[in-house]
PyMOL CGO cylinders between C-alpha atoms (Angstrom):
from pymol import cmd
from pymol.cgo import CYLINDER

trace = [
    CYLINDER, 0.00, 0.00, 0.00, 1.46, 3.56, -0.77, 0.3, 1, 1, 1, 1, 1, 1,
    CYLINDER, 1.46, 3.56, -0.77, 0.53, 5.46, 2.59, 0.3, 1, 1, 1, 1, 1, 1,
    CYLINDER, 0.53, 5.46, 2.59, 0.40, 8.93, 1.17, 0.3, 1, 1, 1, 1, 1, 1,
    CYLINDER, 0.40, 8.93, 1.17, -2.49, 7.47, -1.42, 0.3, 1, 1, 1, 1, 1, 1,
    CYLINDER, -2.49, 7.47, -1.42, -4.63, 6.28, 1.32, 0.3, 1, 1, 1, 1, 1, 1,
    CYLINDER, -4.63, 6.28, 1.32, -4.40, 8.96, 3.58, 0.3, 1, 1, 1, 1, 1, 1,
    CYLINDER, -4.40, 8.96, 3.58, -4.90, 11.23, 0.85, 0.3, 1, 1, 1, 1, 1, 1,
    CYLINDER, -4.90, 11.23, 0.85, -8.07, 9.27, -0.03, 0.3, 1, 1, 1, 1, 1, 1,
    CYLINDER, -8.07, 9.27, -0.03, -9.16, 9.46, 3.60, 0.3, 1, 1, 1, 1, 1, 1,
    CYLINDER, -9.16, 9.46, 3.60, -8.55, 12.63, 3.35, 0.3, 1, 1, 1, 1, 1, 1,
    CYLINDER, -8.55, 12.63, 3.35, -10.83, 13.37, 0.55, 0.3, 1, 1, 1, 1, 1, 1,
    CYLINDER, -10.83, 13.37, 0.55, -13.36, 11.46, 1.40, 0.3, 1, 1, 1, 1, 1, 1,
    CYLINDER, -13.36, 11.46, 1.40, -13.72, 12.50, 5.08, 0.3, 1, 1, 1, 1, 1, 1,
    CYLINDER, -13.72, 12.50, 5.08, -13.50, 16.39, 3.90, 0.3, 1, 1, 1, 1, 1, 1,
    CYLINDER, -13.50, 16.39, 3.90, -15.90, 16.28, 0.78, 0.3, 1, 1, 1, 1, 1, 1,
    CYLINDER, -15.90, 16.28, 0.78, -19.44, 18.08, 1.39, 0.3, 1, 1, 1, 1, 1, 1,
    CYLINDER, -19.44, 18.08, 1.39, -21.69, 15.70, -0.93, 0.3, 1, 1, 1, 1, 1, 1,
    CYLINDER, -21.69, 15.70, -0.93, -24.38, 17.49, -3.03, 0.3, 1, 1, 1, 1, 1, 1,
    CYLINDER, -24.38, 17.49, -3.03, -26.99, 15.45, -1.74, 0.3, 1, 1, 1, 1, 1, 1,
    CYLINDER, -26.99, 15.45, -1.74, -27.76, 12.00, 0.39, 0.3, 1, 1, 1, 1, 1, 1,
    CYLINDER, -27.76, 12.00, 0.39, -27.14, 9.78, -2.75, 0.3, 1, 1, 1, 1, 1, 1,
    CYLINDER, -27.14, 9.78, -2.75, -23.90, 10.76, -2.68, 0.3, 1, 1, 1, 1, 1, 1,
    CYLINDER, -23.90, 10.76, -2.68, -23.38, 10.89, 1.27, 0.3, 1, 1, 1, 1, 1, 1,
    CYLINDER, -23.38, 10.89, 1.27, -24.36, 7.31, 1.21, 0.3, 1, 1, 1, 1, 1, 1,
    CYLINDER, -24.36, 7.31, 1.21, -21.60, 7.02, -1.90, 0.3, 1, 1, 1, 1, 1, 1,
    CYLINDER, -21.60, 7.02, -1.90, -19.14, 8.67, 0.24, 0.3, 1, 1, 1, 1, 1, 1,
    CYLINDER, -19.14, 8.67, 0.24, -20.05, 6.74, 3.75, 0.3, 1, 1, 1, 1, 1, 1,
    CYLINDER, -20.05, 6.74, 3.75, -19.56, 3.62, 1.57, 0.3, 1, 1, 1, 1, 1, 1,
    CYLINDER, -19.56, 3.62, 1.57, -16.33, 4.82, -0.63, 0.3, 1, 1, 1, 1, 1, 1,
    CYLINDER, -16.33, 4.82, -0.63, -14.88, 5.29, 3.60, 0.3, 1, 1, 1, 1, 1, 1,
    CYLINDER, -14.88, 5.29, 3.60, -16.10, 2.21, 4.72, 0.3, 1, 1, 1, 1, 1, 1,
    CYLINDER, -16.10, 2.21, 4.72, -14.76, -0.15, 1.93, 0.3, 1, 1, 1, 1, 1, 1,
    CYLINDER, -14.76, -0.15, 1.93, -10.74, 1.72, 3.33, 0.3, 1, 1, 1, 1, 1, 1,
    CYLINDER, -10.74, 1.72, 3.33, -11.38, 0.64, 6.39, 0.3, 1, 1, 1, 1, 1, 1,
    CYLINDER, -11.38, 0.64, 6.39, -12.17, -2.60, 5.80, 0.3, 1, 1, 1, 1, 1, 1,
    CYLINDER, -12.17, -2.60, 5.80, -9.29, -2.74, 2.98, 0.3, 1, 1, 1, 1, 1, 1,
    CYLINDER, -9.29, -2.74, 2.98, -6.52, -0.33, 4.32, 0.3, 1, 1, 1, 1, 1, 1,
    CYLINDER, -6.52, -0.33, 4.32, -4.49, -2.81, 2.87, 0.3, 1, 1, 1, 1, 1, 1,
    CYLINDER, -4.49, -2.81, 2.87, -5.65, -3.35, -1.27, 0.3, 1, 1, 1, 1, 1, 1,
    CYLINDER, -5.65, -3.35, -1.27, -8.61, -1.47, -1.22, 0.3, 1, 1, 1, 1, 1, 1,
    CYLINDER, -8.61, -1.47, -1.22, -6.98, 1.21, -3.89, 0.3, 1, 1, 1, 1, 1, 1,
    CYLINDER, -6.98, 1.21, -3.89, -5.81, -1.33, -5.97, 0.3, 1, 1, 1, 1, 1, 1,
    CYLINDER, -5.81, -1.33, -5.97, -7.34, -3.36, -8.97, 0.3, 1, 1, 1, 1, 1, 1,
    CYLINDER, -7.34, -3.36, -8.97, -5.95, -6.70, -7.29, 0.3, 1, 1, 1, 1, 1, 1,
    CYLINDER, -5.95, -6.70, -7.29, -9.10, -6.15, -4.29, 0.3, 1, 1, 1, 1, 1, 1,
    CYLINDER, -9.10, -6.15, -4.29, -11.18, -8.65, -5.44, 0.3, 1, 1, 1, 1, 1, 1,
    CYLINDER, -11.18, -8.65, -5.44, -14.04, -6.99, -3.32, 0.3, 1, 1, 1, 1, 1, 1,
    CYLINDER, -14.04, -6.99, -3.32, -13.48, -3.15, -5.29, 0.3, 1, 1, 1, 1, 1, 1,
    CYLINDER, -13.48, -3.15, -5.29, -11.23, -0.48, -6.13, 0.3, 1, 1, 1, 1, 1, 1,
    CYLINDER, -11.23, -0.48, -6.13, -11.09, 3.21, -5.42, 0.3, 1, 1, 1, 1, 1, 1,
    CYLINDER, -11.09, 3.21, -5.42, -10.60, 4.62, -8.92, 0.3, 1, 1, 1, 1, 1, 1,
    CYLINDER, -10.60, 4.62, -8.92, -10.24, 8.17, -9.70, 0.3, 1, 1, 1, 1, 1, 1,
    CYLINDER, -10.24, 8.17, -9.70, -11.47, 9.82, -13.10, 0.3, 1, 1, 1, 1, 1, 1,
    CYLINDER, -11.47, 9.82, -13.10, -11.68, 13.28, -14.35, 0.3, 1, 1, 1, 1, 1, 1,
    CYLINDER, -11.68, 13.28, -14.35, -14.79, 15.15, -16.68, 0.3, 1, 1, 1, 1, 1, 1,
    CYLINDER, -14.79, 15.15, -16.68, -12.22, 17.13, -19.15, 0.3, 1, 1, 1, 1, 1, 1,
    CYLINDER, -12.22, 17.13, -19.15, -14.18, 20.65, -19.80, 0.3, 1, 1, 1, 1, 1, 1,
    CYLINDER, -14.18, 20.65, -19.80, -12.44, 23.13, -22.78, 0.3, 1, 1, 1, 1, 1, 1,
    CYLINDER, -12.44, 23.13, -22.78, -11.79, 26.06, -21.53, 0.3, 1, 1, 1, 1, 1, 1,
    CYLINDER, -11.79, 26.06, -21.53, -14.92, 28.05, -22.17, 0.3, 1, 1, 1, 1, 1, 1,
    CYLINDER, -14.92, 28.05, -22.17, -17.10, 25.36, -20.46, 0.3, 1, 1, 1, 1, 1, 1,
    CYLINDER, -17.10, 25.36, -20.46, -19.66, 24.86, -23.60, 0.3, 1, 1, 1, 1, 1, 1,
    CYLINDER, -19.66, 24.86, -23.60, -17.74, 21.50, -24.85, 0.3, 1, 1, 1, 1, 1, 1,
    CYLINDER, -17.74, 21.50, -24.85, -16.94, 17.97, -22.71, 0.3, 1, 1, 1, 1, 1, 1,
    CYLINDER, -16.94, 17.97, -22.71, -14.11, 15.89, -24.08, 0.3, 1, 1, 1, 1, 1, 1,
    CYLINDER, -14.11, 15.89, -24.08, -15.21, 11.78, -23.87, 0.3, 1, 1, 1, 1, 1, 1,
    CYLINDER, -15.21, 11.78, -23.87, -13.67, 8.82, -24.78, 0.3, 1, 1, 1, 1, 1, 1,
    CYLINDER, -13.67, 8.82, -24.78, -15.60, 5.68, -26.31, 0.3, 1, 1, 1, 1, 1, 1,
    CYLINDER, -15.60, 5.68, -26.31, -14.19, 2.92, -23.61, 0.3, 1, 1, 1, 1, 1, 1,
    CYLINDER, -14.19, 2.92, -23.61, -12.69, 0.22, -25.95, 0.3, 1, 1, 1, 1, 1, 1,
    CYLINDER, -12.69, 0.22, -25.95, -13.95, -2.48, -23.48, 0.3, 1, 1, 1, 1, 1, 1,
    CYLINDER, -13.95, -2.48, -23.48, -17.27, -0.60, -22.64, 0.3, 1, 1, 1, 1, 1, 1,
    CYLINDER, -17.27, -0.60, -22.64, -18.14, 1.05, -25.83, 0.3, 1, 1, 1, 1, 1, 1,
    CYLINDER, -18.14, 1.05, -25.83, -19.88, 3.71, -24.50, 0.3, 1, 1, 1, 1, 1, 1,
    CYLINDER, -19.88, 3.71, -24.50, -18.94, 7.45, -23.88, 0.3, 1, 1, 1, 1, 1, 1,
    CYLINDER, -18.94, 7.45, -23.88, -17.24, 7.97, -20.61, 0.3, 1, 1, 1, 1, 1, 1,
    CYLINDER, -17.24, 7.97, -20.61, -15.02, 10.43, -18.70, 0.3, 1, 1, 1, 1, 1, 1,
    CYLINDER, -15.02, 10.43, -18.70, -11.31, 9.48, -18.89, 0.3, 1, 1, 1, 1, 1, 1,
    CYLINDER, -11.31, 9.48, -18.89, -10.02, 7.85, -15.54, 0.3, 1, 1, 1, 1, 1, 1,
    CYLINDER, -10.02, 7.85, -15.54, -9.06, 4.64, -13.89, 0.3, 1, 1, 1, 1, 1, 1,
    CYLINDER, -9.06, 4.64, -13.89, -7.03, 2.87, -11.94, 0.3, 1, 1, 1, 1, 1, 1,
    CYLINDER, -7.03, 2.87, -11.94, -4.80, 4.57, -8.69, 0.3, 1, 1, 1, 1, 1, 1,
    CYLINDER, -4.80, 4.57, -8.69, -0.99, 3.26, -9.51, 0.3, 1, 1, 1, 1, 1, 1,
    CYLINDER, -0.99, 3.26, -9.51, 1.95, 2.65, -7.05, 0.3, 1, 1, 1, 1, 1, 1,
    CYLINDER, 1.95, 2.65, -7.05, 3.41, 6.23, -8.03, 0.3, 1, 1, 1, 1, 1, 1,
    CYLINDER, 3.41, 6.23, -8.03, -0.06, 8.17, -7.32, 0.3, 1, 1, 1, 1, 1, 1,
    CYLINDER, -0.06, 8.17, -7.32, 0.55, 10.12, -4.34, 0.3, 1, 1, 1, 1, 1, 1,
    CYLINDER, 0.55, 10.12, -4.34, -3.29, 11.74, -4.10, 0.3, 1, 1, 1, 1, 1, 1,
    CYLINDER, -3.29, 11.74, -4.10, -6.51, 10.69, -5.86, 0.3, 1, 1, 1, 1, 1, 1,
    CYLINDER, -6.51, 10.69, -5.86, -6.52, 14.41, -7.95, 0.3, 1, 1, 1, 1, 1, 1,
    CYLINDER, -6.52, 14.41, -7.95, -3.11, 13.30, -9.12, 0.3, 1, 1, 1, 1, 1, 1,
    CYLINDER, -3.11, 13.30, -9.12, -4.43, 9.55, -10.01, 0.3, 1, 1, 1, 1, 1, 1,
    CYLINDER, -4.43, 9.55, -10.01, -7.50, 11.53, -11.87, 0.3, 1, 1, 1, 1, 1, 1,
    CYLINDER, -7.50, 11.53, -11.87, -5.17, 14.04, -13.46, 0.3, 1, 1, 1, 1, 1, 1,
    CYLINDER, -5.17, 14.04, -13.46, -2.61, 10.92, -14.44, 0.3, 1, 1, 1, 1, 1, 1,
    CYLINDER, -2.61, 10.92, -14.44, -5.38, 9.35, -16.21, 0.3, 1, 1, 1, 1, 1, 1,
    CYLINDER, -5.38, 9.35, -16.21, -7.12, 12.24, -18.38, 0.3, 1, 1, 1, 1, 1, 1,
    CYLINDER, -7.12, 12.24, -18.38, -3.47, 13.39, -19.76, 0.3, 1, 1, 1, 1, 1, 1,
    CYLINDER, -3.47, 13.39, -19.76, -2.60, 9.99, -20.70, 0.3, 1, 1, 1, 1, 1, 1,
    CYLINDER, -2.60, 9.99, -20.70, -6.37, 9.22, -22.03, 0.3, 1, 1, 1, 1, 1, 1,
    CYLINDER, -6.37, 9.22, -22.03, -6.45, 12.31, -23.61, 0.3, 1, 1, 1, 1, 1, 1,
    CYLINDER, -6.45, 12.31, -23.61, -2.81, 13.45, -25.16, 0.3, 1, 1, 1, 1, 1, 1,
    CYLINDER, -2.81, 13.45, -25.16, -3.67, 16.84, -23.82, 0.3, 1, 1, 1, 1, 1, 1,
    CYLINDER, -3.67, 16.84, -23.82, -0.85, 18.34, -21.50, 0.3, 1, 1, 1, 1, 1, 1,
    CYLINDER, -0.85, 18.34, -21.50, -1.60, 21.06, -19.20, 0.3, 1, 1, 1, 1, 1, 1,
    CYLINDER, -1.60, 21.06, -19.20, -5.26, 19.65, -17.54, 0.3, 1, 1, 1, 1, 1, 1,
    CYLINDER, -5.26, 19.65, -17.54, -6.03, 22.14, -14.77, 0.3, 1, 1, 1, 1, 1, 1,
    CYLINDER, -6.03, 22.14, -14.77, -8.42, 20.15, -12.40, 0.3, 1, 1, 1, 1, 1, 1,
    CYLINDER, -8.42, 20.15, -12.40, -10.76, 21.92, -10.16, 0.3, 1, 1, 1, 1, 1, 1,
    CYLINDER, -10.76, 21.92, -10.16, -10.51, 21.66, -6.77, 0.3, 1, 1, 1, 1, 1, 1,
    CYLINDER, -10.51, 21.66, -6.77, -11.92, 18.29, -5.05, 0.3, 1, 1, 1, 1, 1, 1,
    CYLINDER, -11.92, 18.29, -5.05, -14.53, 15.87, -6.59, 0.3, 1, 1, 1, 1, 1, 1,
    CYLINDER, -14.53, 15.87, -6.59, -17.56, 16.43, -8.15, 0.3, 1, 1, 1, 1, 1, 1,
    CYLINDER, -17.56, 16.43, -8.15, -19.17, 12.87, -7.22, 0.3, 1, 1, 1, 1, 1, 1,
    CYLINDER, -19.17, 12.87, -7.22, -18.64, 9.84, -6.45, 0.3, 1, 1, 1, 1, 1, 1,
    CYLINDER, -18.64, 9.84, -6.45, -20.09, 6.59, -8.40, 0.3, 1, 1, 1, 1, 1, 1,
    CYLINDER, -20.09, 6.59, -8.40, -19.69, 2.55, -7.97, 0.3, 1, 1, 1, 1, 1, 1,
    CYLINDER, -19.69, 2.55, -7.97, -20.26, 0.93, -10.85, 0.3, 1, 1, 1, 1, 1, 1,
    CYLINDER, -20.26, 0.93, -10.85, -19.86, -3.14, -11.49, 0.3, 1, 1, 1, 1, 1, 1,
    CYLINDER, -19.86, -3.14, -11.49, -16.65, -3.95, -13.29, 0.3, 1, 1, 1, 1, 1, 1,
    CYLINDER, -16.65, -3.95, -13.29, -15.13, -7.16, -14.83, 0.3, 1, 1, 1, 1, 1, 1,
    CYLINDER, -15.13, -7.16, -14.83, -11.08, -6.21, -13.38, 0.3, 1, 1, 1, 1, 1, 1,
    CYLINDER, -11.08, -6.21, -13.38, -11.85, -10.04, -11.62, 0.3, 1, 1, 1, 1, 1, 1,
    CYLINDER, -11.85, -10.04, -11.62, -13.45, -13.07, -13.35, 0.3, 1, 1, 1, 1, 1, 1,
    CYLINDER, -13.45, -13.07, -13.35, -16.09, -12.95, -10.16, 0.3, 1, 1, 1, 1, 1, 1,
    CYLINDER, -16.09, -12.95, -10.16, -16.17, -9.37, -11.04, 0.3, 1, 1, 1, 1, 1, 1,
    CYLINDER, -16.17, -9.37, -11.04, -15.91, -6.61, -8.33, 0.3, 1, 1, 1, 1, 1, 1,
    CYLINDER, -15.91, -6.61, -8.33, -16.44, -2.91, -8.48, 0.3, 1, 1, 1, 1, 1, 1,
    CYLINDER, -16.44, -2.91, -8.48, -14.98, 0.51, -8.91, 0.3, 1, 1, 1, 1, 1, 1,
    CYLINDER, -14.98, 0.51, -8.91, -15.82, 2.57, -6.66, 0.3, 1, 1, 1, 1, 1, 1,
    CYLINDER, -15.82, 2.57, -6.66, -14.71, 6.24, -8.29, 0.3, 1, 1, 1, 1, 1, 1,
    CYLINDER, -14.71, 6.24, -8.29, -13.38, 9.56, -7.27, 0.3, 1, 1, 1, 1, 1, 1,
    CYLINDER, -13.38, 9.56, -7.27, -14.77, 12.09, -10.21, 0.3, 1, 1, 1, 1, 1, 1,
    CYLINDER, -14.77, 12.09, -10.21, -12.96, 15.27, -10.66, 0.3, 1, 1, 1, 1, 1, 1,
    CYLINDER, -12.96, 15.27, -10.66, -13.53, 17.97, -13.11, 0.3, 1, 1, 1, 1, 1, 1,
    CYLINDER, -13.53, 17.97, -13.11, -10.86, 19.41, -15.19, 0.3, 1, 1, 1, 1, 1, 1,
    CYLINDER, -10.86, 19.41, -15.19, -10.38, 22.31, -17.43, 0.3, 1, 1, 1, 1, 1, 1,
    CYLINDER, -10.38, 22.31, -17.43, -7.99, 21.92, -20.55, 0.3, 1, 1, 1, 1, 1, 1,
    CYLINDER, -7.99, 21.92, -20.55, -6.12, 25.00, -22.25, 0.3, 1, 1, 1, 1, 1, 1,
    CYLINDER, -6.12, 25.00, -22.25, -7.61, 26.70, -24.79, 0.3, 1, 1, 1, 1, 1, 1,
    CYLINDER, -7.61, 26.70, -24.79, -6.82, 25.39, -28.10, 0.3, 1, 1, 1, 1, 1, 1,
    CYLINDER, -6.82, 25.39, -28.10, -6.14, 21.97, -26.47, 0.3, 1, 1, 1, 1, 1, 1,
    CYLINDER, -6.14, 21.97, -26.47, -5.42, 19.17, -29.35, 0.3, 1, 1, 1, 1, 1, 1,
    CYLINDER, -5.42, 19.17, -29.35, -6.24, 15.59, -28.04, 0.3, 1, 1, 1, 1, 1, 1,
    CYLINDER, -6.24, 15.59, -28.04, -5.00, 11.93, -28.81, 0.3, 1, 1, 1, 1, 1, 1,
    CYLINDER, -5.00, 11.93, -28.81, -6.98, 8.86, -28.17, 0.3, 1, 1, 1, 1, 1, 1,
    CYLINDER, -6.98, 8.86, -28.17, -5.34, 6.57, -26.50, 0.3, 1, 1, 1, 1, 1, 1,
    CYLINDER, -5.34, 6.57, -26.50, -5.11, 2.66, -27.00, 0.3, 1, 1, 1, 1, 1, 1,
    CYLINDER, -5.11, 2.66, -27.00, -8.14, 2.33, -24.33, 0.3, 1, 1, 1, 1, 1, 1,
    CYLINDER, -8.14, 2.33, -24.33, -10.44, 4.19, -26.55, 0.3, 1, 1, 1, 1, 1, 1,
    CYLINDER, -10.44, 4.19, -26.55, -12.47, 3.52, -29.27, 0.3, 1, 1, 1, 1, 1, 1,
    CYLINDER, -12.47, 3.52, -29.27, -12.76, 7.14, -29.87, 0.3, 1, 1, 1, 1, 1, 1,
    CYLINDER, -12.76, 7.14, -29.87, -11.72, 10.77, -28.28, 0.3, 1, 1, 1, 1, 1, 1,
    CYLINDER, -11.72, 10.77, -28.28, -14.15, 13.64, -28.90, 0.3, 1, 1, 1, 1, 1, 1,
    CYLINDER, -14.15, 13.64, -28.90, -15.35, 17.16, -27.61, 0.3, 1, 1, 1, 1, 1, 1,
    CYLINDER, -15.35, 17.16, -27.61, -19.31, 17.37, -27.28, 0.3, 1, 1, 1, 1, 1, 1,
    CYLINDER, -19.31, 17.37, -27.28, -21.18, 20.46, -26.49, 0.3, 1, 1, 1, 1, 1, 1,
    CYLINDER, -21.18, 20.46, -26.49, -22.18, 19.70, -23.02, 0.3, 1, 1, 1, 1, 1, 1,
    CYLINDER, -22.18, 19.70, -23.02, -25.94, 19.82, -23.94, 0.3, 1, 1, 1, 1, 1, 1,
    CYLINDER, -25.94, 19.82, -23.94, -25.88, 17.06, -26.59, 0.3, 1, 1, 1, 1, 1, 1,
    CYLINDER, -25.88, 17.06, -26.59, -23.98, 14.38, -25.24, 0.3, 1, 1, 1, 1, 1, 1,
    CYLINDER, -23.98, 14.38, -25.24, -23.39, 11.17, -27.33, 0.3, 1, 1, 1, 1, 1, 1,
    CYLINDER, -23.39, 11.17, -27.33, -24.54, 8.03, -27.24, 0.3, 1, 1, 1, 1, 1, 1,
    CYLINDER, -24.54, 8.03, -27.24, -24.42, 5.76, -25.54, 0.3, 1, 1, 1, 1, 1, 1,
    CYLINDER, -24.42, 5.76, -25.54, -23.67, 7.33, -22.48, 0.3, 1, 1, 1, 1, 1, 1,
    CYLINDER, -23.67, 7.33, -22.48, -25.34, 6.81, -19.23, 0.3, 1, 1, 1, 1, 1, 1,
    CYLINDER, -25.34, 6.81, -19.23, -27.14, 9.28, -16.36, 0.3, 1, 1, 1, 1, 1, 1,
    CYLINDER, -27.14, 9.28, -16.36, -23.93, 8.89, -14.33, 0.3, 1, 1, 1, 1, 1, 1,
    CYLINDER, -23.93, 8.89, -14.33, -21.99, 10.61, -17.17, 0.3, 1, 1, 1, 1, 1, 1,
    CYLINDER, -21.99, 10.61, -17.17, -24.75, 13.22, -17.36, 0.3, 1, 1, 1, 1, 1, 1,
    CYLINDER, -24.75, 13.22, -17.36, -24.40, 14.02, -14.17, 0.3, 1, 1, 1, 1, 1, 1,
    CYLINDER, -24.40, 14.02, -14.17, -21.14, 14.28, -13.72, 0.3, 1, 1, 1, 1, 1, 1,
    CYLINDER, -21.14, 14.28, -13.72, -21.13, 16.99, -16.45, 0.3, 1, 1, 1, 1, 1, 1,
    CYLINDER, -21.13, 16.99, -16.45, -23.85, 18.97, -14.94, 0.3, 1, 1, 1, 1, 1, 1,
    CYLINDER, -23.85, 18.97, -14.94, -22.20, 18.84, -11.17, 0.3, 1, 1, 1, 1, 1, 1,
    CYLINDER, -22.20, 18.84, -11.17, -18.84, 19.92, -13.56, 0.3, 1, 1, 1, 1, 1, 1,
    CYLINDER, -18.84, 19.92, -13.56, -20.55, 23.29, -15.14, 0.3, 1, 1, 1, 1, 1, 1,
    CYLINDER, -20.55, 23.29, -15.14, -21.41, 24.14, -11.85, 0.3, 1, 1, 1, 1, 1, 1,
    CYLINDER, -21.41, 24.14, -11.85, -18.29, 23.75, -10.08, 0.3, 1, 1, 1, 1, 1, 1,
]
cmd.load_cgo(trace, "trace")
């Protein structure tokens, strides 16, 4: 376990004001699943979940969302993923994640997560879950993107005509973005 990453995700977690009770329950869970996993529980190998950490990429005037079509998923997601032995803090995980996703240097993320979301994943033949740390982030203006081998497809969308498919989860997390 890297200490700094799971403190910092205690951190988070304990700090974060949710938007509603939804997410309170999220983030009761999200604390509840360290405890009992202080060990693995930020890494894909815990067989019971995973904190992930993903990032909503925003251009700079706010009107367009950059998504990538998951390869695996095919559907249009926010870039993110899994925490790694270098992460240090789950904004630096997120942050990791949407420059590598996206090809785009200079990501400026806002300040703490928008919300939180467990979704079922297949990281175990049993399968298990993700449960994920969404941040928002800005990208300069004029920002150029590359898709990266885990996508399907990169793309800016104006943030009122989303693709599809996407889900309400994605929808969301754009909405709670615009009004960060």
């Amino acid at each position: 376990m890297t200490v700094p990453l799971y403190e910092d995700a205690r951190r988070v977690l304990e700090s974060w004001h949710a938007p509603d009770s939804g997410q309170e329950r999220a983030r009761l869970d999200f604390l509840r699943h360290l405890e009992e996993h202080p060990a693995d529980g930020l890494w894909r190998e815990c067989a019971a979940g995973h904190i992930t950490a993903s990032a909503v990429v925003l251009d700079s005037s706010r009107s367009r969302v950059l998504l990538t079509l998951h390869a695996k998923i095919k559907a249009w997601l926010q870039l993110g993923g899994h925490c790694e032995p270098g992460d240090v803090t789950l904004a630096g995980a997120a942050l990791r994640e949407a420059t590598e996703e996206s090809g785009i240097d200079g990501l400026r993320l806002l300040p703490g997560p928008v919300q939180l979301d467990r979704h079922a994943v297949r990281c175990h033949p049993e399968g298990t879950w993700h449960l994920d740390v969404q941040f928002a982030a800005i990208a300069p203006s004029g920002a150029r993107h590359t898709a990266s081998d885990e996508s399907d497809d990169l793309g800016w969308f104006p943030v009122d005509a989303l693709p599809e498919p996407t889900d309400d989860v994605v929808r969301g997390l754009v909405a709670r973005a615009l009004a960060s």
